[in-house]
mmCIF file of the N, C-alpha and C atoms, coordinates in Angstrom:
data_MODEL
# 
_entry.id   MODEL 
# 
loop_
_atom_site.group_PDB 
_atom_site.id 
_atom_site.type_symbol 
_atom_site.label_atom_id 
_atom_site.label_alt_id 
_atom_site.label_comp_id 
_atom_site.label_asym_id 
_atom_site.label_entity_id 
_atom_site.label_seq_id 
_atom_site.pdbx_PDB_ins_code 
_atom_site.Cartn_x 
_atom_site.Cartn_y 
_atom_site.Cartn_z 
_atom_site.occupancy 
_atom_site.B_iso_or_equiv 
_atom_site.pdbx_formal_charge 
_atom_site.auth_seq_id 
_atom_site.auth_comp_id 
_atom_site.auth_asym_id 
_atom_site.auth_atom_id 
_atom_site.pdbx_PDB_model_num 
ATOM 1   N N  . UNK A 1 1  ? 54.470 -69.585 3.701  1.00 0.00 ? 1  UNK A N  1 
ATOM 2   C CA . UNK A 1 1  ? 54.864 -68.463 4.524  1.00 0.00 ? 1  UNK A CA 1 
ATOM 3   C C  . UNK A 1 1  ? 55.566 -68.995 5.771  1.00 0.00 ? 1  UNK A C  1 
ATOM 4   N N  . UNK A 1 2  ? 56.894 -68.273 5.990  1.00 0.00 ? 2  UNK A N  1 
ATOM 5   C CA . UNK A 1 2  ? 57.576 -68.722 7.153  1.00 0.00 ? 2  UNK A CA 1 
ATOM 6   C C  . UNK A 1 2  ? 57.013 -68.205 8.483  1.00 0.00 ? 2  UNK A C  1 
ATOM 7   N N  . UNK A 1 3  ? 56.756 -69.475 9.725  1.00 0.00 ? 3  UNK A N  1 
ATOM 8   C CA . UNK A 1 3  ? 56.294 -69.063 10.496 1.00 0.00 ? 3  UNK A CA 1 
ATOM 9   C C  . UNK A 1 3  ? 57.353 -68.347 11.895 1.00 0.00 ? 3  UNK A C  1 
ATOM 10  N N  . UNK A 1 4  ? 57.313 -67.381 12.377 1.00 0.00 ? 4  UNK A N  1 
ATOM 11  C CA . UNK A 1 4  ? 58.535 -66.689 12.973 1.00 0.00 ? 4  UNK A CA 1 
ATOM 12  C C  . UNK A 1 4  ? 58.149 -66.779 14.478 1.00 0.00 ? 4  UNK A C  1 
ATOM 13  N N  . UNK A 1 5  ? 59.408 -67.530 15.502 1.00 0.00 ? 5  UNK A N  1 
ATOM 14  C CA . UNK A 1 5  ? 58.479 -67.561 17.148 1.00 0.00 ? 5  UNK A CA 1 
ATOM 15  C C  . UNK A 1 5  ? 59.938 -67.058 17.446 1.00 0.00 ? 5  UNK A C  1 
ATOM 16  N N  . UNK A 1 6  ? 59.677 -66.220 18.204 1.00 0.00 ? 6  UNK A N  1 
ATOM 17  C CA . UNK A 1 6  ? 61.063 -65.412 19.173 1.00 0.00 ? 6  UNK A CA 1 
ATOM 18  C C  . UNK A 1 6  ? 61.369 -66.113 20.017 1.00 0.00 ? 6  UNK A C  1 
ATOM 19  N N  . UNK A 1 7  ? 62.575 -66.015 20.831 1.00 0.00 ? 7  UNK A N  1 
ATOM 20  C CA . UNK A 1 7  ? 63.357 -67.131 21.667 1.00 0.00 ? 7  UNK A CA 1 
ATOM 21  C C  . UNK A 1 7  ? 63.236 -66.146 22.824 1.00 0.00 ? 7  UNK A C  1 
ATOM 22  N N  . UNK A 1 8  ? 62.384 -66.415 24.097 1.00 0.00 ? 8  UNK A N  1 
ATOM 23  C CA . UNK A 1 8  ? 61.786 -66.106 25.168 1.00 0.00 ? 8  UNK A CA 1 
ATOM 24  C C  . UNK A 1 8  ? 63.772 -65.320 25.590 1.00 0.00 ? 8  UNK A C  1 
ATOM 25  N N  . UNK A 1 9  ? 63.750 -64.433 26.660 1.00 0.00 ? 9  UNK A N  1 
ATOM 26  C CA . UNK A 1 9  ? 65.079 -63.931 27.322 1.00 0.00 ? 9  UNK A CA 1 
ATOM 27  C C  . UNK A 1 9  ? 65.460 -64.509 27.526 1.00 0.00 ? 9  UNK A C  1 
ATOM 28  N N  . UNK A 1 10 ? 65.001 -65.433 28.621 1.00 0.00 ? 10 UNK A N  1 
ATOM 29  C CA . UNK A 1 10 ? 65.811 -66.535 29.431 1.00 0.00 ? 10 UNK A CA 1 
ATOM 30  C C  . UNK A 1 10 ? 66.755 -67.625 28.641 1.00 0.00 ? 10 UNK A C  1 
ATOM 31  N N  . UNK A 1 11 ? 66.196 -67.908 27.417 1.00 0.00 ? 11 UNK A N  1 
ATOM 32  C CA . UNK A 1 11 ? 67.027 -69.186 26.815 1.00 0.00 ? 11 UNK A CA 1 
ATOM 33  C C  . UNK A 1 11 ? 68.035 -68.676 25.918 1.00 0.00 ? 11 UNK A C  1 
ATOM 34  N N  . UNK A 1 12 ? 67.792 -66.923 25.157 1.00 0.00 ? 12 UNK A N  1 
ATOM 35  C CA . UNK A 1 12 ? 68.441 -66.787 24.680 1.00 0.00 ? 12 UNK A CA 1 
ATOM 36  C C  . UNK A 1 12 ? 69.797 -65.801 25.590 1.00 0.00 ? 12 UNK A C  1 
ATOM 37  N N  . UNK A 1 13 ? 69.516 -65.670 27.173 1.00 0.00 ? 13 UNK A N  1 
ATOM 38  C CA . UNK A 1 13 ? 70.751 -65.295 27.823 1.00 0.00 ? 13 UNK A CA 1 
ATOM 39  C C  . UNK A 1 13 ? 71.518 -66.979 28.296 1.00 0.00 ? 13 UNK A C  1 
ATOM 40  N N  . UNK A 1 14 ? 70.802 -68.086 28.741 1.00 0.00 ? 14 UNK A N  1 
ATOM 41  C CA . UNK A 1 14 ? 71.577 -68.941 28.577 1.00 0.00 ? 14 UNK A CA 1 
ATOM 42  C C  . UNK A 1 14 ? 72.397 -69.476 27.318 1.00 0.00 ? 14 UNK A C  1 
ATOM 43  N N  . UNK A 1 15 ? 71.942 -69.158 26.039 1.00 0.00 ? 15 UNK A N  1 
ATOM 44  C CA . UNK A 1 15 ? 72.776 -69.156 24.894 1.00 0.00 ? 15 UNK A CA 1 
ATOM 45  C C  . UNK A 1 15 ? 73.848 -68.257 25.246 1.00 0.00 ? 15 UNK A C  1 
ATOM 46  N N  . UNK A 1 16 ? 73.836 -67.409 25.062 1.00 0.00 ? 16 UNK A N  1 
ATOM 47  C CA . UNK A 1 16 ? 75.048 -66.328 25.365 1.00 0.00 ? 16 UNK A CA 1 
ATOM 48  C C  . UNK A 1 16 ? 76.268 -66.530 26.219 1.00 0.00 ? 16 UNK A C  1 
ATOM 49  N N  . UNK A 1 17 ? 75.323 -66.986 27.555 1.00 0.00 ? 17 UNK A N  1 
ATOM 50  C CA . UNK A 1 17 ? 76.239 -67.881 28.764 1.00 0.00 ? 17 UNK A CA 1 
ATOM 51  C C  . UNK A 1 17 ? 77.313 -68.849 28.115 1.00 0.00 ? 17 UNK A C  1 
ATOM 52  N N  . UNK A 1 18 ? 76.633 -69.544 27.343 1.00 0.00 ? 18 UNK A N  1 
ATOM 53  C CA . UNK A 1 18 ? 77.009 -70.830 26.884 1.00 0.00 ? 18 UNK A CA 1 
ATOM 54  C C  . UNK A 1 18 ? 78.253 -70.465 25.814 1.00 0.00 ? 18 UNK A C  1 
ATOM 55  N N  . UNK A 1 19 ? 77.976 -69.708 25.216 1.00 0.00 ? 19 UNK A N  1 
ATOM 56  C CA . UNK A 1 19 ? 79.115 -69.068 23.945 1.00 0.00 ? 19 UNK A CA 1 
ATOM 57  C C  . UNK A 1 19 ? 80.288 -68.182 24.531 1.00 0.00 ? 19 UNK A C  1 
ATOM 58  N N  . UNK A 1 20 ? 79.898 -67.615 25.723 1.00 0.00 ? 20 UNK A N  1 
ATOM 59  C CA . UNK A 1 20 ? 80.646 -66.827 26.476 1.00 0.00 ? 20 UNK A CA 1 
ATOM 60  C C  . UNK A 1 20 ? 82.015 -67.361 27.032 1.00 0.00 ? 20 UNK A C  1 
ATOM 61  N N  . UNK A 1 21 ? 80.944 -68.796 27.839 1.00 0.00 ? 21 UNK A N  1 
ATOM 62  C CA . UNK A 1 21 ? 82.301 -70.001 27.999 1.00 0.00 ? 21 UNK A CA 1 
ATOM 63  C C  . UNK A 1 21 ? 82.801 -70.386 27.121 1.00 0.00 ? 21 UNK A C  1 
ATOM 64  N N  . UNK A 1 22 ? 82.929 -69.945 25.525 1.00 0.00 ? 22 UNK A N  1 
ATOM 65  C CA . UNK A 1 22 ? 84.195 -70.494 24.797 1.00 0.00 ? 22 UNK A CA 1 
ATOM 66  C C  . UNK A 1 22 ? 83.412 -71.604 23.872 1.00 0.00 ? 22 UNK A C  1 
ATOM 67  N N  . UNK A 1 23 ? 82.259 -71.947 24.034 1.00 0.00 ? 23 UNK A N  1 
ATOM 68  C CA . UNK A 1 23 ? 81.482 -72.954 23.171 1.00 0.00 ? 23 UNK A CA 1 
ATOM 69  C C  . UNK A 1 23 ? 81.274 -72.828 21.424 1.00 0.00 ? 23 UNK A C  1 
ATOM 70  N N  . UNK A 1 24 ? 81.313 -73.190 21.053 1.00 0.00 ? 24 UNK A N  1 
ATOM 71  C CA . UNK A 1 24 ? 81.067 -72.515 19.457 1.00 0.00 ? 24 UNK A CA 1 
ATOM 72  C C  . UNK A 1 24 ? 79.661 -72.748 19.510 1.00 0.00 ? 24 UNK A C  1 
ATOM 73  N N  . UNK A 1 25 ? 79.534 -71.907 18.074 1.00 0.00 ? 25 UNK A N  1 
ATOM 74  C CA . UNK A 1 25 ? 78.136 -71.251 17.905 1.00 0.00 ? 25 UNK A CA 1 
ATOM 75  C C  . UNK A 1 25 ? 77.355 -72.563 17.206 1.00 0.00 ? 25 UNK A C  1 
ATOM 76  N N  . UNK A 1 26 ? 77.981 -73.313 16.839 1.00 0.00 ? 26 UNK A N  1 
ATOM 77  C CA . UNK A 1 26 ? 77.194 -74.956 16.332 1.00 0.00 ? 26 UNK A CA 1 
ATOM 78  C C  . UNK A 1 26 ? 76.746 -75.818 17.273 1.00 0.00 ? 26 UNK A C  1 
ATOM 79  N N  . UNK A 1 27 ? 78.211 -75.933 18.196 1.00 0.00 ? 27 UNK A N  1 
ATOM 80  C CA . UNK A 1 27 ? 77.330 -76.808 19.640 1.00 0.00 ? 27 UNK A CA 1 
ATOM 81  C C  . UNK A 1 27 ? 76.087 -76.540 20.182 1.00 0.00 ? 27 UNK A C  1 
ATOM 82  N N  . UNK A 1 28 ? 76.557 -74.815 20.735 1.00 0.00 ? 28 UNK A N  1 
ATOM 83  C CA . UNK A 1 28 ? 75.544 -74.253 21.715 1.00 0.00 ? 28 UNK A CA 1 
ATOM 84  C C  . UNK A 1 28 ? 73.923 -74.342 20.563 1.00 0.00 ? 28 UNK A C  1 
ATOM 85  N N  . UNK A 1 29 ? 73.805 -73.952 19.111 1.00 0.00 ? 29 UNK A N  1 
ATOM 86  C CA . UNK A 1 29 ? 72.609 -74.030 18.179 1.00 0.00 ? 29 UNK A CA 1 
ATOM 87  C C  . UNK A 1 29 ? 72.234 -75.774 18.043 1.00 0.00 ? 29 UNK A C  1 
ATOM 88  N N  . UNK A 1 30 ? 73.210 -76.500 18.514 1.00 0.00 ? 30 UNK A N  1 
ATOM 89  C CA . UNK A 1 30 ? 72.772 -78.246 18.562 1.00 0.00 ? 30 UNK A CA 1 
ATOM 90  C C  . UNK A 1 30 ? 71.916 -78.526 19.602 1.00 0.00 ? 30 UNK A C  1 
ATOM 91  N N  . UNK A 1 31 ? 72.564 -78.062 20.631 1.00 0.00 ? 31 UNK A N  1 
ATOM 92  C CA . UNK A 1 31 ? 71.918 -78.149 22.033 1.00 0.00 ? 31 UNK A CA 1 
ATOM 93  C C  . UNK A 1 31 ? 71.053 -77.590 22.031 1.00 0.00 ? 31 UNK A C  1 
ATOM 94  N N  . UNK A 1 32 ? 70.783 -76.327 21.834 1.00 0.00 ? 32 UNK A N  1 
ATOM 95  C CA . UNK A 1 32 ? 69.103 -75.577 21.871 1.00 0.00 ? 32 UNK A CA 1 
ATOM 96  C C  . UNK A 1 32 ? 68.608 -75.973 20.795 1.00 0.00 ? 32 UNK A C  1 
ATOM 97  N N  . UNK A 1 33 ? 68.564 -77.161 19.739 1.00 0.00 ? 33 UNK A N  1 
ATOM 98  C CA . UNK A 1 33 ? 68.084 -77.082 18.755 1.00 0.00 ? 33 UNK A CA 1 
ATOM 99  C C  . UNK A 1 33 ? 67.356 -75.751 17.567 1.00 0.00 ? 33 UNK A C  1 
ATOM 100 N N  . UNK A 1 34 ? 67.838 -75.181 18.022 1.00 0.00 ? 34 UNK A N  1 
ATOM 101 C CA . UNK A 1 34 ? 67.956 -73.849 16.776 1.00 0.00 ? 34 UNK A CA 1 
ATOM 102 C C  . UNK A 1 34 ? 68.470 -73.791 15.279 1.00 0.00 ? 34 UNK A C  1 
ATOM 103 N N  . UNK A 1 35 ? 68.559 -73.007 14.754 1.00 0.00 ? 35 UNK A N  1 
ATOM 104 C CA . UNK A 1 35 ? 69.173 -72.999 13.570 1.00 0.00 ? 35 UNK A CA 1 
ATOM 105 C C  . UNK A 1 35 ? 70.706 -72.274 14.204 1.00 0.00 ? 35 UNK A C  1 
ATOM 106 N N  . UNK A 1 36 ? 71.217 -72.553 13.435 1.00 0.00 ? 36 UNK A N  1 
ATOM 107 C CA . UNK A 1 36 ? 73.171 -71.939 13.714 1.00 0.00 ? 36 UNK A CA 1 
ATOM 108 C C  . UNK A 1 36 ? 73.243 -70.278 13.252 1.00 0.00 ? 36 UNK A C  1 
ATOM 109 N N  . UNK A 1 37 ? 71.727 -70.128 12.133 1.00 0.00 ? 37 UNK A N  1 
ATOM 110 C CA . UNK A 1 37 ? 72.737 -68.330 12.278 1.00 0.00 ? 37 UNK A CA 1 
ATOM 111 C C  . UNK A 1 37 ? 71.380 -67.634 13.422 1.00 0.00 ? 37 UNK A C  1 
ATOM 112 N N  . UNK A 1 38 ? 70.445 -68.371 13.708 1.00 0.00 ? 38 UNK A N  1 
ATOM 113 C CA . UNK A 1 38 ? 70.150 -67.697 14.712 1.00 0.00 ? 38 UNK A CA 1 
ATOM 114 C C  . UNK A 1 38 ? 71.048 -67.247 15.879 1.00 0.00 ? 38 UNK A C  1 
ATOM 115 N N  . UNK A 1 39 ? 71.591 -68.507 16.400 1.00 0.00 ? 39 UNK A N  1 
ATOM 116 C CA . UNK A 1 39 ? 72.368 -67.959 17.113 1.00 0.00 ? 39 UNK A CA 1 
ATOM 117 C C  . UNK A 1 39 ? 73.720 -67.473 16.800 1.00 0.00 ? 39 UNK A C  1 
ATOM 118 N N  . UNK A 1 40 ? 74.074 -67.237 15.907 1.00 0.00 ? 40 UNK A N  1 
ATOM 119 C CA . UNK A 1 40 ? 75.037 -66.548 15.349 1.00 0.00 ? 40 UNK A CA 1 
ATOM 120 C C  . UNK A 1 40 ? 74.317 -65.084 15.787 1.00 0.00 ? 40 UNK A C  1 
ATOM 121 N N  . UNK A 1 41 ? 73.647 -64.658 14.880 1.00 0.00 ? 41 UNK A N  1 
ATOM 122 C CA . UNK A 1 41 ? 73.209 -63.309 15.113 1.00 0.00 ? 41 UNK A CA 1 
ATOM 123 C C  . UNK A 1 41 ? 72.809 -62.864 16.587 1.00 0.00 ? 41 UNK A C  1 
ATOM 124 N N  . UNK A 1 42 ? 72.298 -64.172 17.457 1.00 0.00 ? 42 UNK A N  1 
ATOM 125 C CA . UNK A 1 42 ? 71.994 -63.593 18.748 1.00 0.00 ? 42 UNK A CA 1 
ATOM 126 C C  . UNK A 1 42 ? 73.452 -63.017 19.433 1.00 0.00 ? 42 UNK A C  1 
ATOM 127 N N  . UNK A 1 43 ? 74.342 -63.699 19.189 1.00 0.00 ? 43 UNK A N  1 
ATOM 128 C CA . UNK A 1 43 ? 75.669 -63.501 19.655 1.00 0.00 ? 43 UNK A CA 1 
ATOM 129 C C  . UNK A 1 43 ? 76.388 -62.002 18.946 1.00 0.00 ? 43 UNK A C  1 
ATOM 130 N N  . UNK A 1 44 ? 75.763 -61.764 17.940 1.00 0.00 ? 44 UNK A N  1 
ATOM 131 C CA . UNK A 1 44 ? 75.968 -61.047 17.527 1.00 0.00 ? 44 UNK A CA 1 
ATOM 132 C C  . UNK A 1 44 ? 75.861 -59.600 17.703 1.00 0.00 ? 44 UNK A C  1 
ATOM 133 N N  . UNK A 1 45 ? 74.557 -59.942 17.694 1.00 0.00 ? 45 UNK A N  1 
ATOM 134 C CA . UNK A 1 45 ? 73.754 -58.604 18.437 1.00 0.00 ? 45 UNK A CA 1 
ATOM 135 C C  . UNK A 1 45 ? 74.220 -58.322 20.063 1.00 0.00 ? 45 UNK A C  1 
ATOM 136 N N  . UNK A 1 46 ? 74.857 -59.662 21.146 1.00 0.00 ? 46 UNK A N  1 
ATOM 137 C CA . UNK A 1 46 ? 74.996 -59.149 22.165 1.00 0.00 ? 46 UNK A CA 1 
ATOM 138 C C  . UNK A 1 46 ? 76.576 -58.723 21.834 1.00 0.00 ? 46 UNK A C  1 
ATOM 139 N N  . UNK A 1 47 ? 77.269 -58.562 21.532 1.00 0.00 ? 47 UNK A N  1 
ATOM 140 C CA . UNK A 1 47 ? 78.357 -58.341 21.073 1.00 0.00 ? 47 UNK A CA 1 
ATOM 141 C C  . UNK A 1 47 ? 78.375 -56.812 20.921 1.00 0.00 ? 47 UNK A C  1 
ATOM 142 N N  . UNK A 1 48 ? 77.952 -56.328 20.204 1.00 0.00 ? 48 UNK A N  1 
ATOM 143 C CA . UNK A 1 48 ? 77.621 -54.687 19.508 1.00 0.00 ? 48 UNK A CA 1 
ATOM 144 C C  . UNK A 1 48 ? 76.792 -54.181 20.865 1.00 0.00 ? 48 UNK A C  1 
ATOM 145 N N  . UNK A 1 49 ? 75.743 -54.600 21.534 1.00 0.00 ? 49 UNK A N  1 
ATOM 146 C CA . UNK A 1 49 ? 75.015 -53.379 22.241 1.00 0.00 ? 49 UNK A CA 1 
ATOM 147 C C  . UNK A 1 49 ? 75.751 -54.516 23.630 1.00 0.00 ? 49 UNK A C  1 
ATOM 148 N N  . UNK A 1 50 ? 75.921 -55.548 24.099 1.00 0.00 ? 50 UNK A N  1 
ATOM 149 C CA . UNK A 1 50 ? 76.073 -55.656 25.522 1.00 0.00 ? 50 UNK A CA 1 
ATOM 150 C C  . UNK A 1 50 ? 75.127 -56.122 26.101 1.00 0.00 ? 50 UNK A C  1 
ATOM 151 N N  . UNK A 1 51 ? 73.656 -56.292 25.317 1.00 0.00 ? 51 UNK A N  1 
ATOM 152 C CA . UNK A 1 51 ? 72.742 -56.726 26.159 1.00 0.00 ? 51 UNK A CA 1 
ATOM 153 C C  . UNK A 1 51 ? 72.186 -58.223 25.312 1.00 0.00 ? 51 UNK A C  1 
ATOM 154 N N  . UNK A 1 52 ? 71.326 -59.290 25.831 1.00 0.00 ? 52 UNK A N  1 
ATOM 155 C CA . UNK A 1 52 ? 71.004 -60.066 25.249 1.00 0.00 ? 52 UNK A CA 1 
ATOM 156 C C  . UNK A 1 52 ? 68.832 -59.939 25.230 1.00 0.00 ? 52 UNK A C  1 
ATOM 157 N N  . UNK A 1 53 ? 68.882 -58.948 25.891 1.00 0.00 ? 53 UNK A N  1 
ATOM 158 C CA . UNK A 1 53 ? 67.050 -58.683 25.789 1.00 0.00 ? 53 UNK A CA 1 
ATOM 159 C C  . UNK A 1 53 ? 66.790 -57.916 24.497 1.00 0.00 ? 53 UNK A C  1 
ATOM 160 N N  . UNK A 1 54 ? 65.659 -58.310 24.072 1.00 0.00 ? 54 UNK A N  1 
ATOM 161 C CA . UNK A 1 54 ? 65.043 -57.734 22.370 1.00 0.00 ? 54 UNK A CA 1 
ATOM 162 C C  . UNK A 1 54 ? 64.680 -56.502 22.709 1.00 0.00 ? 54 UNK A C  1 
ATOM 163 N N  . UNK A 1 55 ? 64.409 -55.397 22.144 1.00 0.00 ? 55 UNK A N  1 
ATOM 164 C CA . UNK A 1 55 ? 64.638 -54.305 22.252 1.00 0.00 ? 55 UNK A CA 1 
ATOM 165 C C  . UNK A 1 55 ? 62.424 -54.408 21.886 1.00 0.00 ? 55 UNK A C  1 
ATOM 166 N N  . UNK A 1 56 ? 61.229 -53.884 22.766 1.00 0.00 ? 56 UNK A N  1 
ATOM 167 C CA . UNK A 1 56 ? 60.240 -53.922 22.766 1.00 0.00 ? 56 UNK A CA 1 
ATOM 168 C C  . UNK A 1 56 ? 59.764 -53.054 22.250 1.00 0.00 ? 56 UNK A C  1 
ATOM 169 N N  . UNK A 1 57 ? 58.813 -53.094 21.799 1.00 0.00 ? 57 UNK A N  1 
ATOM 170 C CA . UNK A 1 57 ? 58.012 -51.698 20.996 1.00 0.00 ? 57 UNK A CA 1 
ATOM 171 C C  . UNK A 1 57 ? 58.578 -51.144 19.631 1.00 0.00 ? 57 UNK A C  1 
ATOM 172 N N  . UNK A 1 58 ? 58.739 -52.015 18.590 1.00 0.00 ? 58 UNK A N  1 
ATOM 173 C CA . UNK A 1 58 ? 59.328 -51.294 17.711 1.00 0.00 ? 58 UNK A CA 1 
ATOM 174 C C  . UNK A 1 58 ? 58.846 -50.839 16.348 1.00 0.00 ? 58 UNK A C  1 
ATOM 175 N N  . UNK A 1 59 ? 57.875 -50.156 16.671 1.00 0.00 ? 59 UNK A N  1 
ATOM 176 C CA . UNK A 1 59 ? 56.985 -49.372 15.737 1.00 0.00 ? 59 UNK A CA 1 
ATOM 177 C C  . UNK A 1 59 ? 56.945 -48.355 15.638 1.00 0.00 ? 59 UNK A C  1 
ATOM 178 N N  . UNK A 1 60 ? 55.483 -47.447 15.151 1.00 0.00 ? 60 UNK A N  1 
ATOM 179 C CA . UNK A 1 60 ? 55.656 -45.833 15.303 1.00 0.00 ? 60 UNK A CA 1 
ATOM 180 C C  . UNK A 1 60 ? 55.315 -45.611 16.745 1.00 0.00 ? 60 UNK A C  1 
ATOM 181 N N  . UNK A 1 61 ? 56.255 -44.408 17.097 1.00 0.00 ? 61 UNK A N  1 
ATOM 182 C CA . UNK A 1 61 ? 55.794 -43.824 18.328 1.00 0.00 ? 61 UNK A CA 1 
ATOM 183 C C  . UNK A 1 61 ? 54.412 -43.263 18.034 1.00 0.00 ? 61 UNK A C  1 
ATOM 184 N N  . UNK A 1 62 ? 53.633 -43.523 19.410 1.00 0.00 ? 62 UNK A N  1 
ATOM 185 C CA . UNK A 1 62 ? 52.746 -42.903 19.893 1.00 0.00 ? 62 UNK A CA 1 
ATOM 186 C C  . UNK A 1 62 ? 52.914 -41.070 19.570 1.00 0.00 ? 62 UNK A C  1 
ATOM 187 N N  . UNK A 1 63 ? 51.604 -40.931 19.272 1.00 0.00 ? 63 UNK A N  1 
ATOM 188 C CA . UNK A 1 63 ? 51.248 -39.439 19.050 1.00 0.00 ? 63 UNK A CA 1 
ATOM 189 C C  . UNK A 1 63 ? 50.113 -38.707 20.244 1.00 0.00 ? 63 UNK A C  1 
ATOM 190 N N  . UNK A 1 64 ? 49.573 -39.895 20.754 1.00 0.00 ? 64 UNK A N  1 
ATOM 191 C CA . UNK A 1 64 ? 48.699 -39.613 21.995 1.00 0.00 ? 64 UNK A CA 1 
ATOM 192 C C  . UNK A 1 64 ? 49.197 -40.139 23.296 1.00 0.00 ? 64 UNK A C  1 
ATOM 193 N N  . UNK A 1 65 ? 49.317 -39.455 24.894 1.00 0.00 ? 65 UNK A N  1 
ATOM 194 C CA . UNK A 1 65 ? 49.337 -40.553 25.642 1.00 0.00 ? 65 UNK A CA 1 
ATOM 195 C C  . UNK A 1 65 ? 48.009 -40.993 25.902 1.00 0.00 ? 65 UNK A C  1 
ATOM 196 N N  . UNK A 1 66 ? 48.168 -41.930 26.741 1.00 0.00 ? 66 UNK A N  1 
ATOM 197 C CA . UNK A 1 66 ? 47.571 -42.381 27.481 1.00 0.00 ? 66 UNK A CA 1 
ATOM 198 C C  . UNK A 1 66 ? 46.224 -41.666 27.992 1.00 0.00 ? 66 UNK A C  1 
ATOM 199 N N  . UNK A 1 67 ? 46.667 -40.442 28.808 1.00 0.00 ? 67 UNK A N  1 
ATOM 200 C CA . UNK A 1 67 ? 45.705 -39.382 29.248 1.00 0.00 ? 67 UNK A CA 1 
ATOM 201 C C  . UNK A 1 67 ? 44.920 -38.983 28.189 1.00 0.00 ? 67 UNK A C  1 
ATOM 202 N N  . UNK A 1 68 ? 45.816 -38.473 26.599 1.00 0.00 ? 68 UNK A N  1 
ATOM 203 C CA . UNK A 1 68 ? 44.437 -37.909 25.590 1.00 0.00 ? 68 UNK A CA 1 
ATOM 204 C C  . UNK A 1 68 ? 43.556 -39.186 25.340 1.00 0.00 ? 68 UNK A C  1 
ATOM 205 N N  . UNK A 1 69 ? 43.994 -40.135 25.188 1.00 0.00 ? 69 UNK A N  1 
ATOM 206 C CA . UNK A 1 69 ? 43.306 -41.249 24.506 1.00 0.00 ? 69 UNK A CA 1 
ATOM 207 C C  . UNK A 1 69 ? 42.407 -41.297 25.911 1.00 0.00 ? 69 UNK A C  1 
ATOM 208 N N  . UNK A 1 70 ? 42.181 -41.384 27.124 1.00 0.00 ? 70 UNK A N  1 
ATOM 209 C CA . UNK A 1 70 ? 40.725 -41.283 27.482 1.00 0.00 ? 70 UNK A CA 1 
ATOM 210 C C  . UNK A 1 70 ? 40.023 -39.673 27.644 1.00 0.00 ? 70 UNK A C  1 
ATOM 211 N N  . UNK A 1 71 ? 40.518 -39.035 27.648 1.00 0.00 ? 71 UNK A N  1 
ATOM 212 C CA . UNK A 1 71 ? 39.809 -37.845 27.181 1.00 0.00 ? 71 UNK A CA 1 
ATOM 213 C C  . UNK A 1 71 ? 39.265 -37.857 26.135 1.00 0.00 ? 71 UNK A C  1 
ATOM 214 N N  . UNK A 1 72 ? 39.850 -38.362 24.768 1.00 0.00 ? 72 UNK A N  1 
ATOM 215 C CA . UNK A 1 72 ? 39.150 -38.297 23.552 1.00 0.00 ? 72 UNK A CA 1 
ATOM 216 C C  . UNK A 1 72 ? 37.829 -39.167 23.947 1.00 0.00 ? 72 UNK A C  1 
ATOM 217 N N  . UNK A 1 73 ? 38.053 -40.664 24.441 1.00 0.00 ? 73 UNK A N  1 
ATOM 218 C CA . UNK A 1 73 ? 37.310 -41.683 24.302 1.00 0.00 ? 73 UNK A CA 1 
ATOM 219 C C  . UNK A 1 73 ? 35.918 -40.640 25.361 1.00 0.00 ? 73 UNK A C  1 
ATOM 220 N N  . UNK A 1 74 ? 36.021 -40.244 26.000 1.00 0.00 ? 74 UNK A N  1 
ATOM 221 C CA . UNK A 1 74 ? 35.447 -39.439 26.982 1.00 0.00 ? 74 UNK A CA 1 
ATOM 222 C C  . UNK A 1 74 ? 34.252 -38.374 26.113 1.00 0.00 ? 74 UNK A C  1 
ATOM 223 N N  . UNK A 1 75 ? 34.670 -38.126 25.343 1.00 0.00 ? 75 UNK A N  1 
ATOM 224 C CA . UNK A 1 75 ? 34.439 -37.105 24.680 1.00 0.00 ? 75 UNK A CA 1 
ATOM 225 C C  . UNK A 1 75 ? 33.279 -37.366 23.529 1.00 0.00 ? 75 UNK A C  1 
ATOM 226 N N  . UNK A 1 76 ? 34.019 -38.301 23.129 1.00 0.00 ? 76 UNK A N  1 
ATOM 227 C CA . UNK A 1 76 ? 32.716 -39.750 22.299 1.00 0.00 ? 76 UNK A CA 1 
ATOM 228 C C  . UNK A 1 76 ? 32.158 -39.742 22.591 1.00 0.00 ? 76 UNK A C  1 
ATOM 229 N N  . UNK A 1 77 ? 31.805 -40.582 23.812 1.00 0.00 ? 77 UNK A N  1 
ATOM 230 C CA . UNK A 1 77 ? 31.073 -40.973 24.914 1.00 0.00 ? 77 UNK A CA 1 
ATOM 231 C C  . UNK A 1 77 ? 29.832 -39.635 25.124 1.00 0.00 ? 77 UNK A C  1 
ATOM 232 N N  . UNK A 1 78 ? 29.896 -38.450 25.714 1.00 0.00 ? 78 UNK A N  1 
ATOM 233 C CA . UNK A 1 78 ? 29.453 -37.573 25.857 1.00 0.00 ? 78 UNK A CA 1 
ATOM 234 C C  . UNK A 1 78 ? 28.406 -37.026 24.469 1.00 0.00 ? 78 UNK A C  1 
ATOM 235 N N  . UNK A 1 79 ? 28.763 -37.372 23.325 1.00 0.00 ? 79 UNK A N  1 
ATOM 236 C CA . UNK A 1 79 ? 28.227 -36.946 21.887 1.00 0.00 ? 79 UNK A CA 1 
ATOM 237 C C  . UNK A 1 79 ? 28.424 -35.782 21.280 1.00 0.00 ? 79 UNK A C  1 
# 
């Protein structure tokens, strides 16, 4: 099983930096020791939306906030 670690903001906006100045996408993946279509696709992706931050939370939305979920828990609690 492949093990999967995300590339923190910071290194993957200095990638971007780095490609921005005109670098190809092999150098700049030599130098960060990465794989080449990672950063292919990182470049990629900033390309289409403009931004180089991962987009957080990407599951099902919430059906409770915050507030029901201690009311419910509240409610437990009480019997």
């Amino acid at each position: 099983m492949a093990r999967r670690n995300h590339m923190d903001d910071f290194t993957r906006g200095r990638m971007i930096r780095k490609l921005e100045e005109g670098r190809t996408v092999t150098s700049v993946a030599a130098e960060f020791g990465i794989n080449k279509s990672v950063t292919s696709r990182a470049w990629k992706a900033f390309q289409t939306t403009g931004t180089a931050v991962r987009k957080v939370g990407g599951g099902r939305p919430r059906t409770t906030t915050a507030g029901d979920d201690l009311y419910i828990s509240l409610q437990v609690k009480r019997g």
